[in-house]
C-alpha positions as a Python dict, from the first residue, in 0.01 Angstrom:
ca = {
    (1, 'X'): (0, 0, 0),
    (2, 'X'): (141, 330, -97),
    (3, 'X'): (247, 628, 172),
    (4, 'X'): (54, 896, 238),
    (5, 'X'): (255, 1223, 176),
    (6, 'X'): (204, 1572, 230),
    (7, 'X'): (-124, 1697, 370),
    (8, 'X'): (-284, 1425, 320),
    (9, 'X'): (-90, 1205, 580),
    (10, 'X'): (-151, 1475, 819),
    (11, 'X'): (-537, 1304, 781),
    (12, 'X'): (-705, 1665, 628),
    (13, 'X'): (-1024, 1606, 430),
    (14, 'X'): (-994, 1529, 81),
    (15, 'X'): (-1168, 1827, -66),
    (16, 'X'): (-880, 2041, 142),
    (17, 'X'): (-582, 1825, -21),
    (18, 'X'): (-716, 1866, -375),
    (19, 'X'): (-795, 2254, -348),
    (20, 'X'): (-411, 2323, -191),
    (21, 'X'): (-297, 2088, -480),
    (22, 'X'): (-470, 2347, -763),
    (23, 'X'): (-330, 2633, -567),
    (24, 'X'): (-5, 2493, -608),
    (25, 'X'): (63, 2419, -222),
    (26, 'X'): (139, 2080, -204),
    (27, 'X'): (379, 2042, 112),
    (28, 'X'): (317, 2138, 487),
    (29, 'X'): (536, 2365, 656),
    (30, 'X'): (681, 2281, 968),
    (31, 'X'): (433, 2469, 1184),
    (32, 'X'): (156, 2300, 925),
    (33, 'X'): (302, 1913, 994),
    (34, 'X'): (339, 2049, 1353),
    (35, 'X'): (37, 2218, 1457),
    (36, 'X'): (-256, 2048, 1240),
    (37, 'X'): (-275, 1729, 1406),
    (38, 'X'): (-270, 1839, 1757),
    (39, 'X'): (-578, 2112, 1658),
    (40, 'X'): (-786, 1847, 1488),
    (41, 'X'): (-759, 1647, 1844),
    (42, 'X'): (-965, 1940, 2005),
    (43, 'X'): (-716, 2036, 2206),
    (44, 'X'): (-586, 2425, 2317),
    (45, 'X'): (-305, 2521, 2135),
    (46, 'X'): (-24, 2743, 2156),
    (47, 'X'): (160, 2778, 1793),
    (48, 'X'): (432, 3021, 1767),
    (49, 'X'): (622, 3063, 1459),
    (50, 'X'): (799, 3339, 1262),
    (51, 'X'): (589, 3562, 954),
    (52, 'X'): (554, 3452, 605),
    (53, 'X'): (563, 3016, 771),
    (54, 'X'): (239, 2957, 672),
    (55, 'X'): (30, 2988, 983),
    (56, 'X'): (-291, 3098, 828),
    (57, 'X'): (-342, 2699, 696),
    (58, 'X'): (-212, 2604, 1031),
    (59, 'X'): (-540, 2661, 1181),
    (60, 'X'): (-775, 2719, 879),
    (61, 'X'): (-722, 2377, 759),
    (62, 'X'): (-846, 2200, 1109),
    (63, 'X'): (-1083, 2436, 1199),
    (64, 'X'): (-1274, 2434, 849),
    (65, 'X'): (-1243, 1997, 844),
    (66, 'X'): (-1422, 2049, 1216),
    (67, 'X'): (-1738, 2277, 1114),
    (68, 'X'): (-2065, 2112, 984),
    (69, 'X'): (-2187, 2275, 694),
    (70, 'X'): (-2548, 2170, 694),
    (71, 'X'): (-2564, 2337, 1030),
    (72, 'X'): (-2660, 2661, 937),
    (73, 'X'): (-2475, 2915, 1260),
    (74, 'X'): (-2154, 3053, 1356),
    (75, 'X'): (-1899, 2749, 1474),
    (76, 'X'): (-1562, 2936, 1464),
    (77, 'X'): (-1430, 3247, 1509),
    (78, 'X'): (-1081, 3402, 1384),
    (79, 'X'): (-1033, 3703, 1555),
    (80, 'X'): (-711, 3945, 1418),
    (81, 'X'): (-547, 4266, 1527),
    (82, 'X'): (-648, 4475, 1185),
    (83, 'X'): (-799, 4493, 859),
    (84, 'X'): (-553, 4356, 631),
    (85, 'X'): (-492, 4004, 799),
    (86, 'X'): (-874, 3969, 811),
    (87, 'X'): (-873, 4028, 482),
    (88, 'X'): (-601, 3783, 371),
    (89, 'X'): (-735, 3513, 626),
    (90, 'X'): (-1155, 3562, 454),
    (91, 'X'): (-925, 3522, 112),
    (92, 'X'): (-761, 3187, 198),
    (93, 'X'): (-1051, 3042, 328),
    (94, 'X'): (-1255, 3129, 43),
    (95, 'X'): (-1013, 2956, -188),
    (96, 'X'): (-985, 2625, 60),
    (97, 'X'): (-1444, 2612, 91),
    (98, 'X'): (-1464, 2647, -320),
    (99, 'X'): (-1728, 2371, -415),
    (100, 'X'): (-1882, 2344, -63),
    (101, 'X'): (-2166, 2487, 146),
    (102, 'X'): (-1920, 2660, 447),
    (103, 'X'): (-1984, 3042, 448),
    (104, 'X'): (-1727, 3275, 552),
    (105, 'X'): (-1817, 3665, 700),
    (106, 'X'): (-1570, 3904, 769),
    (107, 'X'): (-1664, 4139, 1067),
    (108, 'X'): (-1372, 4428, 1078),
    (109, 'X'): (-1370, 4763, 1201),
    (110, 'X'): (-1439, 5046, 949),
    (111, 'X'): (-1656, 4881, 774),
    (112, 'X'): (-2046, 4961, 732),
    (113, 'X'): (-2170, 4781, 1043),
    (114, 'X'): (-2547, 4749, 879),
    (115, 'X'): (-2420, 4533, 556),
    (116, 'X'): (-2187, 4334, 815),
    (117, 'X'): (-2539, 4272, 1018),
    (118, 'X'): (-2714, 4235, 646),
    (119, 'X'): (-2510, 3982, 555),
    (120, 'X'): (-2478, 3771, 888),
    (121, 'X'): (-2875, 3663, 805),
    (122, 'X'): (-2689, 3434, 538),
    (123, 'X'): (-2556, 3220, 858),
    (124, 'X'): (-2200, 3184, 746),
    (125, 'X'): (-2026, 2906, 965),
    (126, 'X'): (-1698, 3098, 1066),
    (127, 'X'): (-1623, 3480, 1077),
    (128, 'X'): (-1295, 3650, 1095),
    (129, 'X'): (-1298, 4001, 1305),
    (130, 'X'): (-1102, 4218, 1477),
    (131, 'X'): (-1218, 4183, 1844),
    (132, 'X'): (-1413, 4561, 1863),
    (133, 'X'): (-1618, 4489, 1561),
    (134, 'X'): (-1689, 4181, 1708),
    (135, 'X'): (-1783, 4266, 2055),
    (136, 'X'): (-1996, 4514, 1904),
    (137, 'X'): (-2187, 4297, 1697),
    (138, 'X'): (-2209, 4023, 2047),
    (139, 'X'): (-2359, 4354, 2251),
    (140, 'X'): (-2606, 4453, 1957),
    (141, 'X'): (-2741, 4051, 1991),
    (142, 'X'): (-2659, 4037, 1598),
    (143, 'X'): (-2366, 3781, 1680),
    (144, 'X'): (-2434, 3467, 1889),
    (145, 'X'): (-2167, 3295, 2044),
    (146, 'X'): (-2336, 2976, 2220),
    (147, 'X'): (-2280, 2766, 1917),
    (148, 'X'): (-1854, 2841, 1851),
    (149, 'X'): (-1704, 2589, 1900),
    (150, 'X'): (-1374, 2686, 1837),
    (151, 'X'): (-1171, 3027, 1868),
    (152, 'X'): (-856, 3131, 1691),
    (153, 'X'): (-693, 3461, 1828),
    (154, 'X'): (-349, 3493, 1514),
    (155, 'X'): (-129, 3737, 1568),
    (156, 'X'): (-188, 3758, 1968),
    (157, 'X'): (125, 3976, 2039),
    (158, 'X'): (-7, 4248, 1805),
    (159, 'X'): (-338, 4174, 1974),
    (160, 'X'): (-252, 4250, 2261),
    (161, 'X'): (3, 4529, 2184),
    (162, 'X'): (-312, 4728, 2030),
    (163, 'X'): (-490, 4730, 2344),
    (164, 'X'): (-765, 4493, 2221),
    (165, 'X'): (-743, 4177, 2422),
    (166, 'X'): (-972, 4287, 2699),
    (167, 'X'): (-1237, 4290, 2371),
    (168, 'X'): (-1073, 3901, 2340),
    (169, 'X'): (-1131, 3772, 2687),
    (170, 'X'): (-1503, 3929, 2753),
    (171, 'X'): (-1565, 3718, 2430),
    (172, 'X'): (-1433, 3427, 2570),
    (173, 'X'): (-1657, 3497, 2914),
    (174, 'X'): (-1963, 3466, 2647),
    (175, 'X'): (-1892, 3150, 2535),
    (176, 'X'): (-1935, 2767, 2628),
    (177, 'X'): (-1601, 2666, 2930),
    (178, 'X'): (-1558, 2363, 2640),
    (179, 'X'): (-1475, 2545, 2334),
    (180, 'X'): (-1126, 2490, 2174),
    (181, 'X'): (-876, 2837, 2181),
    (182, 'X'): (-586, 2826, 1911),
    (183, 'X'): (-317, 3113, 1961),
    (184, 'X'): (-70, 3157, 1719),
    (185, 'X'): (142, 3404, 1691),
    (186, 'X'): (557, 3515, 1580),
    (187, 'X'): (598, 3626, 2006),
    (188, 'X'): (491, 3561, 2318),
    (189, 'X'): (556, 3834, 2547),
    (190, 'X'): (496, 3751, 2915),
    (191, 'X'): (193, 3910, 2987),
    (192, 'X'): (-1, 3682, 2772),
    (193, 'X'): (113, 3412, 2930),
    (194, 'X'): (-129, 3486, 3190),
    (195, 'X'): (-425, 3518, 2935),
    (196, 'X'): (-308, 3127, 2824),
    (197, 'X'): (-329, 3054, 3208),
    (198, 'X'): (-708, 3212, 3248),
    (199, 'X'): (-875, 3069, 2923),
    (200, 'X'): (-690, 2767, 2832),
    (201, 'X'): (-760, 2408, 2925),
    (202, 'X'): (-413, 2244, 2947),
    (203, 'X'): (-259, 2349, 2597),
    (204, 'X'): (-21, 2209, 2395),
    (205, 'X'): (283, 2385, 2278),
    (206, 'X'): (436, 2415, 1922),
    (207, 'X'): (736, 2651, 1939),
    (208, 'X'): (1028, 2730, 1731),
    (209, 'X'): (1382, 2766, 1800),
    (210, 'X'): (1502, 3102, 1845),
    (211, 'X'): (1787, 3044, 1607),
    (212, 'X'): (1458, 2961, 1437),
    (213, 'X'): (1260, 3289, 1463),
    (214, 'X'): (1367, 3458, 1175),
    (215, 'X'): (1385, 3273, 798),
    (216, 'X'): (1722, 3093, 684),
    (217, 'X'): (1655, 3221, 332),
    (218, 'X'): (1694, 3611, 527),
    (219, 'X'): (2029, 3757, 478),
    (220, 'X'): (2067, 4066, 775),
    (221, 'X'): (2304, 4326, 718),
    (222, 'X'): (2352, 4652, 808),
    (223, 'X'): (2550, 5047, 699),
    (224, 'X'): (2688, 5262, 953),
    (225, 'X'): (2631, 5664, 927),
    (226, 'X'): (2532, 5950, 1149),
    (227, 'X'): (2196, 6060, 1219),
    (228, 'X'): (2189, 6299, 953),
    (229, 'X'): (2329, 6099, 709),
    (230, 'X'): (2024, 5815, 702),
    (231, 'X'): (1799, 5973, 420),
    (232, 'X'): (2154, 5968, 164),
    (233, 'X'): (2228, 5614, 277),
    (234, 'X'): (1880, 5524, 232),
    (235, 'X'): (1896, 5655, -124),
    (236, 'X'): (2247, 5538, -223),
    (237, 'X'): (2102, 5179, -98),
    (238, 'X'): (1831, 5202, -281),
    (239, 'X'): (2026, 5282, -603),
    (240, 'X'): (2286, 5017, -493),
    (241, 'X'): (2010, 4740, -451),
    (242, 'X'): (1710, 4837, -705),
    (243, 'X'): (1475, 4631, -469),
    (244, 'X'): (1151, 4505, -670),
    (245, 'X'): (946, 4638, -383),
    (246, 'X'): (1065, 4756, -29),
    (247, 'X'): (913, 4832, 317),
    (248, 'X'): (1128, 5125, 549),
    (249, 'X'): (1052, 5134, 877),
    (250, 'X'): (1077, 5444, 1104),
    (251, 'X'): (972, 5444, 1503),
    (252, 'X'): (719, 5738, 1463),
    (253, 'X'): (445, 5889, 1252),
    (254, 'X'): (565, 6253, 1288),
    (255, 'X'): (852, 6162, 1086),
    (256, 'X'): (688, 5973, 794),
    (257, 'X'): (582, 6273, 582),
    (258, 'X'): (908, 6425, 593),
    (259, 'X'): (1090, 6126, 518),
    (260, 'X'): (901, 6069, 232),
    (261, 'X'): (932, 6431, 124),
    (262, 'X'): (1293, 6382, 110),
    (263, 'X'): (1335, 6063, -26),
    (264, 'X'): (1101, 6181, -313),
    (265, 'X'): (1300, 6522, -373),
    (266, 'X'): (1585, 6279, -407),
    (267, 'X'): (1453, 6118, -698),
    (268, 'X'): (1318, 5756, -537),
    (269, 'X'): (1007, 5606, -593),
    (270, 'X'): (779, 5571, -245),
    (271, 'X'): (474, 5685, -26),
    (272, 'X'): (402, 5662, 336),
    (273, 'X'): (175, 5446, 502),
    (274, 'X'): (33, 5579, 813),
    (275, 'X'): (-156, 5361, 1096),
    (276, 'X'): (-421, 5677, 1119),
    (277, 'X'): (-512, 5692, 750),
    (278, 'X'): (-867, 5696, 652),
    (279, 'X'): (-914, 5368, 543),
    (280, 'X'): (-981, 5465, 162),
    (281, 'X'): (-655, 5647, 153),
    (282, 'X'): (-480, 5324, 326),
    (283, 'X'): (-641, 5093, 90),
    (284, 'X'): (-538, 5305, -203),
    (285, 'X'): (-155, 5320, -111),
    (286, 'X'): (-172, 4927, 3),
    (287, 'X'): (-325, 4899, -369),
    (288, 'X'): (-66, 5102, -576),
    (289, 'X'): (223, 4919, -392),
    (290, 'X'): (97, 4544, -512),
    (291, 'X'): (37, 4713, -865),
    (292, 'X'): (410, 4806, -828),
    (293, 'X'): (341, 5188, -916),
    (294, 'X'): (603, 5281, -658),
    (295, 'X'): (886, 5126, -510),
    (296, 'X'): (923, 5168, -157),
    (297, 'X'): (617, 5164, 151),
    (298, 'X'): (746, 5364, 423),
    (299, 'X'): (557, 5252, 731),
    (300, 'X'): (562, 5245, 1095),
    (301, 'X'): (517, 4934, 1316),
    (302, 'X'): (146, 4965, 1409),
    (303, 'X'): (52, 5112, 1032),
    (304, 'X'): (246, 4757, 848),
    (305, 'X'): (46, 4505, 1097),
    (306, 'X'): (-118, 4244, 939),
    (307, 'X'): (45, 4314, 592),
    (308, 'X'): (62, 4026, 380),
    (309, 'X'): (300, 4105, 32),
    (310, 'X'): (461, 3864, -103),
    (311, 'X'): (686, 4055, -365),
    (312, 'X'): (846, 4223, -101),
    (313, 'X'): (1199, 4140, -155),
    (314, 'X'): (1371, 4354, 96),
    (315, 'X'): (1282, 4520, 440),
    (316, 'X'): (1499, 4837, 531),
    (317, 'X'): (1506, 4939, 902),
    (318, 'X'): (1590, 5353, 877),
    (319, 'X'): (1545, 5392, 1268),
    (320, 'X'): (1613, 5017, 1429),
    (321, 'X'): (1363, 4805, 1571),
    (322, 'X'): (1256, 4876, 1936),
    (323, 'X'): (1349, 4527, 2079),
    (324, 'X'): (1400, 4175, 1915),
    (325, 'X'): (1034, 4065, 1893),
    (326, 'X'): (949, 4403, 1672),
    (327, 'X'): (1256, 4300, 1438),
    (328, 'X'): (1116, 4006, 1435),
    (329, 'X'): (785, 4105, 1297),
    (330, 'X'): (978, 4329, 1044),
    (331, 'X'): (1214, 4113, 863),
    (332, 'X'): (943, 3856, 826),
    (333, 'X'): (727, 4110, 558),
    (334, 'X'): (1017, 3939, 346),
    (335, 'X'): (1196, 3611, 261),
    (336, 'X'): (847, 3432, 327),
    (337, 'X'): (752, 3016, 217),
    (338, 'X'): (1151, 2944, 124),
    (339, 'X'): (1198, 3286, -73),
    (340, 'X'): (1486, 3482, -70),
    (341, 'X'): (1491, 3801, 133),
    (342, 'X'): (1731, 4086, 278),
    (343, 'X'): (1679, 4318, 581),
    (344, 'X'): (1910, 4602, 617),
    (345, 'X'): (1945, 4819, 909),
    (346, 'X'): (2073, 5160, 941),
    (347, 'X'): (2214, 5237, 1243),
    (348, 'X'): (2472, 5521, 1379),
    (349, 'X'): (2750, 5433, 1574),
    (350, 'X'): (2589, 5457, 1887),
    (351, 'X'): (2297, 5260, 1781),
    (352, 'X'): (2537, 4952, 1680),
    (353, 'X'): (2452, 4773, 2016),
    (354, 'X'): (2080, 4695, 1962),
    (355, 'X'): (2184, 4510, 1655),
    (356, 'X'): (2435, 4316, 1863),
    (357, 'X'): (2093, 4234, 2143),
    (358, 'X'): (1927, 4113, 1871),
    (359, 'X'): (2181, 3889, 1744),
    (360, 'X'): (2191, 3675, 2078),
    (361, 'X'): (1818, 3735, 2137),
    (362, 'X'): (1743, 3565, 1778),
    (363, 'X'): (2049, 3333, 1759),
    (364, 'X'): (2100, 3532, 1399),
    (365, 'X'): (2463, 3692, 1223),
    (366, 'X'): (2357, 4063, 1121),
    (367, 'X'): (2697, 4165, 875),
    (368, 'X'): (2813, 4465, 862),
    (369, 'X'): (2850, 4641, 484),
    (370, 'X'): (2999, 4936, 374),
    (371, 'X'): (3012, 5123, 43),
    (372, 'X'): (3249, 5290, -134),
    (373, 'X'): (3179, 5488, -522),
    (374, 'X'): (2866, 5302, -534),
    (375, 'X'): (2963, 4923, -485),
    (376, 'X'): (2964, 4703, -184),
    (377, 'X'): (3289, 4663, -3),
    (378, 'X'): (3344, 4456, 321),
    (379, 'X'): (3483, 4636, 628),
    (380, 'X'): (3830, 4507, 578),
    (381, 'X'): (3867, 4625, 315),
    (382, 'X'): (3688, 5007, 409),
    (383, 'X'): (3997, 4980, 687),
    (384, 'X'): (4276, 4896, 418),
    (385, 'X'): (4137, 5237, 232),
    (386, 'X'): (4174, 5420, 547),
    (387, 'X'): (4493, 5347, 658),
    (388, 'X'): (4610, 5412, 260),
    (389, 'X'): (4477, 5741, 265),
    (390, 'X'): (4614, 5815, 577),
    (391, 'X'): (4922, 5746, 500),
    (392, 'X'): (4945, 5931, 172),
    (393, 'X'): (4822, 6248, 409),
    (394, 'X'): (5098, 6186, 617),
    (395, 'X'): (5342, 6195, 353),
    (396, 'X'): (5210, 6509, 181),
    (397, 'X'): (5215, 6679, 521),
    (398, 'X'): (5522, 6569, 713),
    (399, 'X'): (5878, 6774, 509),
    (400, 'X'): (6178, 6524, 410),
    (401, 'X'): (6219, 6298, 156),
    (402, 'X'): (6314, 5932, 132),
    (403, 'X'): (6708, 6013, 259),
    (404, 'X'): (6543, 6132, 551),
    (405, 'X'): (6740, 6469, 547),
    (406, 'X'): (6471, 6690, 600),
    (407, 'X'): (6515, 6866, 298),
    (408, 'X'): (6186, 6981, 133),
    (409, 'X'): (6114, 6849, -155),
    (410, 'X'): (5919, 7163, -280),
    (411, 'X'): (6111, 7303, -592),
    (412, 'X'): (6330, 7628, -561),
    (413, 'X'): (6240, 7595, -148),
    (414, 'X'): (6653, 7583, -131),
    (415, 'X'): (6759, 7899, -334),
    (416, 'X'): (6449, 8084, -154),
    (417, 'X'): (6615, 8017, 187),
    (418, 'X'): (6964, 8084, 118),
    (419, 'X'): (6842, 8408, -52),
    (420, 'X'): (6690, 8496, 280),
    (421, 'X'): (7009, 8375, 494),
    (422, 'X'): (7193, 8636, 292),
    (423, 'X'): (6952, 8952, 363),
    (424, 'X'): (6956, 8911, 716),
    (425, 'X'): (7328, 8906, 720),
    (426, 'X'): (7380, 9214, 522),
    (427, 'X'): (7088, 9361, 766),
    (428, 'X'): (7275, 9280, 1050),
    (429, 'X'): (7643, 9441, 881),
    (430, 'X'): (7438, 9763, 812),
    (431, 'X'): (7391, 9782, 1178),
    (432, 'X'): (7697, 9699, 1306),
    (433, 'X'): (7855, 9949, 1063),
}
């Protein structure tokens, strides 16, 4: 009898295999062939893995094998930190339920509320919404939670950053003690180790290494300049590199506008996306930047949650990250599912430390590069250059030649000083006579 191979040995439904199959997805990832069996047992899980592994099948694969489609209520909920992953998530599972009779609803924030309420008559059997919306719709009695079953919270470290996990747990206070809770998520800070404690039912555990946090195919380097110097490194990088598409990161808002403002005067190809933008104007940047019409997104942390772009090929940090879980979220908007990727840093001297924390934090090499007339050099050879130059000064600077008699080796310098020898003695005759 032949082996079973690829999702299928991990016992998902047939329908499942076949539809991954035509999407061209025909292999589980590690936190797939890791986390799908122990979900499908019923259990509480606790997934972590690094952006871009595949997490999204992770759960949606189990939980959509689990829900009865002839029973027409809500049996799952995916709840998210922001639009964009809800989104992507309502996507993927649209794709995977092709051919069946499982409804999917999204319920986000920003969106009419009426339509959302319109369109939950239909009785879809999972929704994915950010935790407000949700709550919202549970308060207005349009949104019934008796019947879930099971709850996935992705991205809890962002959920929980945001402010929105108190929306989480007076869901979970709503629902029936036996439901199943899923977390996944790239970090686990400690404080939601005490939500896992309150809501979870003995969980099992799928983590990765931390050597393991960030993707092999991710090469991490980084330039050294001052402060003031960022914006030109930014732009000589950008010429150096010609990335396909690009995300820069900055720490704060305030500064996106003016970065952009430069970087465009400069001649480079980008627009800002801020976490406040009316959600038109967001949507319209997010849409010109996977139509390629510009080349770099600059973004803050909070405005590039939740982003899913694949043709992202590098991620450029132009302030650095604020510790080693935010640098982890970062890097991973490239070098996703086995692709190649490159984050780049730009730091000032000072600044050259945090990159060394995150190095032991992550188990991860972060190289230093340097450039030099517009081509890559390695900091050898930046100190060879140096000490060249240096030493030409030196010589052009310091009188005597190569006999070492001190002589100058200016031309005429002799005749001038003999010249002047001979004035002052005739001075000093004229005085004495």
């Amino acid at each position: 009898m032949a082996l079973t191979t690829g999702f299928a040995s991990l016992h998902i439904n047939p329908h499942f295999v076949q539809r991954l199959e035509e999407l061209e997805i025909t292999e589980p990832s590690p936190i797939q062939a890791d986390a799908i069996p122990v979900a499908l047992t019923g259990k509480d899980l606790v997934a972590q893995s690094q952006t871009g592994t595949g997490k999204t099948l992770a759960y949606a694969l189990p939980v959509l094998q689990k829900l009865d489609e002839n029973l027409r209520e809500v049996q799952a909920l995916v709840l998210v930190p922001t639009r964009e992953l809800g989104m992507q998530i309502v996507q993927t599972v649209e794709e995977l339920t092709k051919g069946t009779g499982l409804r999917v609803q999204q319920l986000i924030g920003g969106a009419s509320i009426d339509r959302q309420i319109e369109k939950l008559r239909t009785k879809p059997q999972i929704v994915v919404g950010t935790p407000g919306r949700v709550q919202e719709l549970v308060k207005l009695r349009k949104l019934k939670l008796h019947g879930i079953k099971t709850v996935v919270v992705d991205e809890v470290d962002q959920v929980f950053e945001l402010g929105s996990m108190q929306d989480v747990e007076a869901l979970f206070k709503g629902m029936l003690r036996d439901r199943q809770l899923l977390f996944f998520s790239a970090t686990f800070p400690p404080p939601i180790q005490a939500v896992i404690d309150r809501w979870m039912n003995d969980p099992e555990y799928v983590r990765v290494k931390p050597a393991q946090r960030t993707s092999e195919t991710l090469e991490h380097v980084y330039f050294v300049c001052e402060e003031r110097e960022k914006i030109d490194t930014l732009r000589k990088l950008v010429r150096l590199y010609n990335p396909r598409a690009a995300i820069v990161f900055i720490n704060e808002t305030d500064n996106i506008g003016e970065a952009v403002a430069k970087l465009q005067y400069a001649g480079l190809s980008v627009e800002g996306l801020y976490g406040d933008s009316f959600k038109q104007e967001r949507a319209r940047t997010m849409q010109g930047f996977r139509a390629g019409r510009f080349q770099l997104l600059l973004a803050t942390d909070v405005a590039a949650r939740g982003l899913d772009l694949p043709q992202v090929t590098h991620v450029i940090n132009l302030d650095p990250a604020l510790d080693a879980d935010h640098y982890v979220h970062r890097v991973g908007r490239t070098g996703r599912m086995g692709r190649k990727g490159m984050a780049v840093s730009i730091v000032t001297p000072r600044q050259q430390f945090i990159l060394e924390k995150f190095e032991k934090a992550l188990g991860i090499t972060i190289e230093r590069r340097v450039m030099s007339h517009g081509r890559l050099i390695d900091p050898e050879q930046e100190r060879a250059i140096r000490q060249e130059s240096k030493r030409k000064l030196v010589e052009r600077r310091v009188p005597g030649g190569e006999d070492g008699s001190g002589a100058s080796a200016e031309p005429g310098a002799a005749q001038r000083r003999d010249t002047a020898a001979g004035a002052a003695r005739a001075a000093r005759a004229r005085r004495a006579g």
